[in-house]
C-alpha positions as CSV (number, residue, x, y, z in Angstrom):
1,X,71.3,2.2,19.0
2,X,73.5,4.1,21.0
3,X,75.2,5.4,17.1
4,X,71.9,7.0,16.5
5,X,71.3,8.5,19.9
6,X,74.5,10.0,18.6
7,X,74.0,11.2,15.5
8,X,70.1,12.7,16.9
9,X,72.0,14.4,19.3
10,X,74.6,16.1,17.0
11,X,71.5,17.0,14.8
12,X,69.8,18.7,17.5
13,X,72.8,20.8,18.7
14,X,74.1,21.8,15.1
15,X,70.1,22.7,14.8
16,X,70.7,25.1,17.8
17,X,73.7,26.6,16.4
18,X,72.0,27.2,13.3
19,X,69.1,29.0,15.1
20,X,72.0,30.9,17.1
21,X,73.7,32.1,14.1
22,X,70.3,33.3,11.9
23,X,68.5,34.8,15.1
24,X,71.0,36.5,18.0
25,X,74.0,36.6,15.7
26,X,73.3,39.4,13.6
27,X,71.4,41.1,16.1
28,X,74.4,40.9,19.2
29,X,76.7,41.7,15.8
30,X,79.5,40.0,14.1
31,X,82.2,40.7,16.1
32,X,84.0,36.7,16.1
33,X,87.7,37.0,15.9
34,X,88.7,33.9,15.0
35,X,89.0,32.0,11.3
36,X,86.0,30.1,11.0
37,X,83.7,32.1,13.4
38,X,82.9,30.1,17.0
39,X,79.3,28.6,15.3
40,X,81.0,27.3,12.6
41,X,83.4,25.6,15.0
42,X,81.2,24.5,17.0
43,X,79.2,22.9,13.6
44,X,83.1,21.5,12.5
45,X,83.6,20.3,15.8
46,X,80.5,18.4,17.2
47,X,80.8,16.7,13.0
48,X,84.4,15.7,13.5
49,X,84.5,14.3,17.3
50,X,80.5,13.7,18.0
51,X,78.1,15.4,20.7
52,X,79.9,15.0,23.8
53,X,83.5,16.2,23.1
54,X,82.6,18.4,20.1
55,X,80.3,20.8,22.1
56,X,83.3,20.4,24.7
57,X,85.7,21.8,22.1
58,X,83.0,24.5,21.3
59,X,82.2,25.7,24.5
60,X,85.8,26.1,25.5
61,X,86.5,27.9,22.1
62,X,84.1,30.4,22.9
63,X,85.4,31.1,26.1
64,X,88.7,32.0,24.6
65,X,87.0,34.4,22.1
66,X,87.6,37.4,24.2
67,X,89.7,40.7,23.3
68,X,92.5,40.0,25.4
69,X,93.1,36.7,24.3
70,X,96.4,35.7,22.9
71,X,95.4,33.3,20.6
72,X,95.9,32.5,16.9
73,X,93.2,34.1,15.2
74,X,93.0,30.7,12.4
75,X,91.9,28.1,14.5
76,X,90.3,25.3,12.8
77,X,88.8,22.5,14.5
């Protein structure tokens, strides 16, 4: 039970992104500078380590998306 919970839960929030990237995204502009762009991280992520510590992951990958970061700009998930 609680596996499906899961996997409705990642469903829902890859659904979000999804709406995310094909409504605000082009219209806030492409302007992601990291290898894959923060949606499709967030997508990679909540797949690879479930709901919970995937949008974790996400949330604090798109926090470092800012100009003055010092990151890499290939950071896969």
């Amino acid at each position: 039970m609680i596996a499906f919970l899961n996997n409705l839960l990642s469903r829902f929030l890859i659904f979000l992104v999804m709406i995310y990237r094909y409504t605000l995204s082009p219209v806030m502009g492409r302007h992601c500078r990291y290898q894959p762009t923060c949606s499709q991280y967030m997508i990679d992520a909540i797949k690879k380590y479930g709901p919970y510590r995937g949008t974790y992951r996400g949330i604090k990958r798109i926090f470092r998306c800012h100009p003055f970061s010092k990151h890499d700009h290939y950071d896969p998930a």
